[in-house]
Steps between C-alpha positions, in 0.01 A plus 500: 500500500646720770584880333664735755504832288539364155768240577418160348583196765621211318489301830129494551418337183367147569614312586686592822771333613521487762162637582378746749426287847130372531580518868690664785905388486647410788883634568772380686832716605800248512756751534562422842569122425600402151599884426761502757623163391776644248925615577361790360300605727534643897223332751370774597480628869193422723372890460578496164285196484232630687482783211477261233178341690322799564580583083372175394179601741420833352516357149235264539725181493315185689735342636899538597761205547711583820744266464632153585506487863679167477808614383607659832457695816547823281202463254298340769530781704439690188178403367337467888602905532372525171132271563486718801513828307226390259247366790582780742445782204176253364717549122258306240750314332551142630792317669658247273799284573711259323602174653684167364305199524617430866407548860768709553382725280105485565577538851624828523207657327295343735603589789513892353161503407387381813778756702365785261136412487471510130417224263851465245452308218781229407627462182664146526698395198675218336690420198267354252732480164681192429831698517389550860455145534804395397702740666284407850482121393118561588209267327173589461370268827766768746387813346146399561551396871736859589236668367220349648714518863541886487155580333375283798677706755373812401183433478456280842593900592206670344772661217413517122748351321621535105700213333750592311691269251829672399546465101177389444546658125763233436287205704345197389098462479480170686712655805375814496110334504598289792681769686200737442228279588662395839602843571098583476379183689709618792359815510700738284309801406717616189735358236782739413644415148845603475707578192788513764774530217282753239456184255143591387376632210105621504462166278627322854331708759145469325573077522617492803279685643202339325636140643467640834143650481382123350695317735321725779118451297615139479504483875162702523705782675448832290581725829839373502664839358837474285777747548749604239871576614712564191854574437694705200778300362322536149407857579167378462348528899322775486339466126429091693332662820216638283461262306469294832185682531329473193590093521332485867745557811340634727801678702833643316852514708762747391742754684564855538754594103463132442815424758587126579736255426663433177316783280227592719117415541259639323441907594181549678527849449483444149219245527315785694587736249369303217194368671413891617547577146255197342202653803549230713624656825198732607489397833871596590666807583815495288661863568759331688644221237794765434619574853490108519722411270758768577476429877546105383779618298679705774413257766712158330769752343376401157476777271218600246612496150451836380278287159281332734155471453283761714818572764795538282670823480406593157142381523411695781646844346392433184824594346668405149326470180112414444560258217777258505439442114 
């Protein structure tokens, strides 16, 4: 039982859930990707993106996602400037980028990584649901072979490469088993499980995630690593993301206030918050998690809500009342 002065903590009775980490956790800034993917948000300028980088290096984060250098000569030039900054200045935190499940996506991140001299990690990903499926008139047999074609042209390069199946909450065992296990025979090094439309409950992210880990054991590949990229249409992301965790991912994706499409990704600065506060963030240097979020916030013309967790208005003054009861 945890007693800080006399006050009782309810939360560490046993047991936890979801528990203190038996092991480092691994974080992943998306705000440069998925956060910027929203009407309500501004891409921010290259500087401005620079900033954000060098942020998501002081605080400890492991790795970054630049972009989609696919989608045009504006975010390729982007995330090169960007990969450049981060070898050049010898940041820690890792190169990521995302990529459909197509040369003409793979492509581009190979050729900056080999321009930049820095290894990038591609995050290739495909629609796994069956809405997907119908909507792309996709079976199981062409979601296999696009995958295994862009996983293969990564690696011929020397690049890790995460597979990502979009909706995999809202996928089906059999295809997600087949997808996963040729994603991992062609040389994928992580499986990113995406509740891309905030469907999960904990319930769902402890069996999904679960199903992953024994389809990797099943394979005799335990140092495949899972990712967990979660969105908050239920408002449920963040409270998801630990949980996450405690149920065995071994990376967690989320963006600077939670911004992203629809109603936002889950908040890593409240997932650092809350794992700082559970003892599980010794090893990182969190004095900068504020300046973060209001640079994020000034950067994409989003504003903070003054009741935000940690950066809102009224938080960080400590005004109004101390009981709300």
């Amino acid at each position: 039982m945890i007693d800080h002065a006399g006050i009782y903590d309810w939360n560490s009775i046993e047991p936890p859930a979801p528990g203190l980490p038996r092991r480092r956790v691994q974080l992943l800034d998306d705000t440069l990707r998925d956060g910027i993917q929203s009407p309500s948000v501004v891409d921010p300028a290259i500087e401005d993106k620079v900033l954000l980088v060098e942020l998501a290096d002081a605080l400890g984060i492991d790795a970054i996602n630049l972009g989609l250098p696919g989608a045009g000569k504006r975010a390729r030039d982007d995330v090169a400037l960007l990969a450049r900054h981060i070898q050049v200045n010898k940041l820690r935190v890792k190169p990521v980028c995302a990529a459909r499940t197509h040369a003409h996506d793979i492509q581009p991140i190979i050729d900056i990584s080999q321009q930049v001299g820095i290894e990038i990690e591609i995050q290739c990903f495909i629609g796994s649901s069956p809405i997907r499926q119908y909507v792309e008139d996709w079976d199981l047999p062409r979601l296999i072979q696009l995958s295994a074609d862009a996983i293969d042209l990564g690696r011929r390069y020397g690049l890790p490469v995460a597979y990502v199946t979009e909706d995999t909450t809202r996928s089906r065992p059999e295809i997600l088993a087949g997808l996963f296990t040729s994603a991992v025979e062609h040389g994928a090094r992580r499986l990113v499980v995406c509740d891309t439309v905030g469907h999960a409950t904990p319930a769902g992210v402890r069996n999904v995630l679960e199903f992953t880990r024994d389809v990797l054991d099943g394979m005799g590949r335990p140092e495949v690593e899972i990712d967990w990229h979660g969105h908050n249409d239920r408002g449920l992301a963040v409270v998801n993301s630990l949980f996450a965790i405690e149920f065995g991912a071994d990376r967690i994706h989320g963006t600077a206030l939670g911004l992203g499409e629809r109603v936002g990704n889950a908040a890593l600065d409240q997932i650092l918050l809350n794992l700082a506060l559970r003892g599980a963030l010794a090893d990182r240097d969190l004095t900068k998690l504020l300046a973060w979020c209001e640079t994020a916030s000034r950067v994409t013309r989003v504003p903070i809500h003054p009741l935000y967790p940690l950066a809102g208005r009224d938080g960080v003054t400590g005004g109004g009342r101390t009981s709300g009861w």
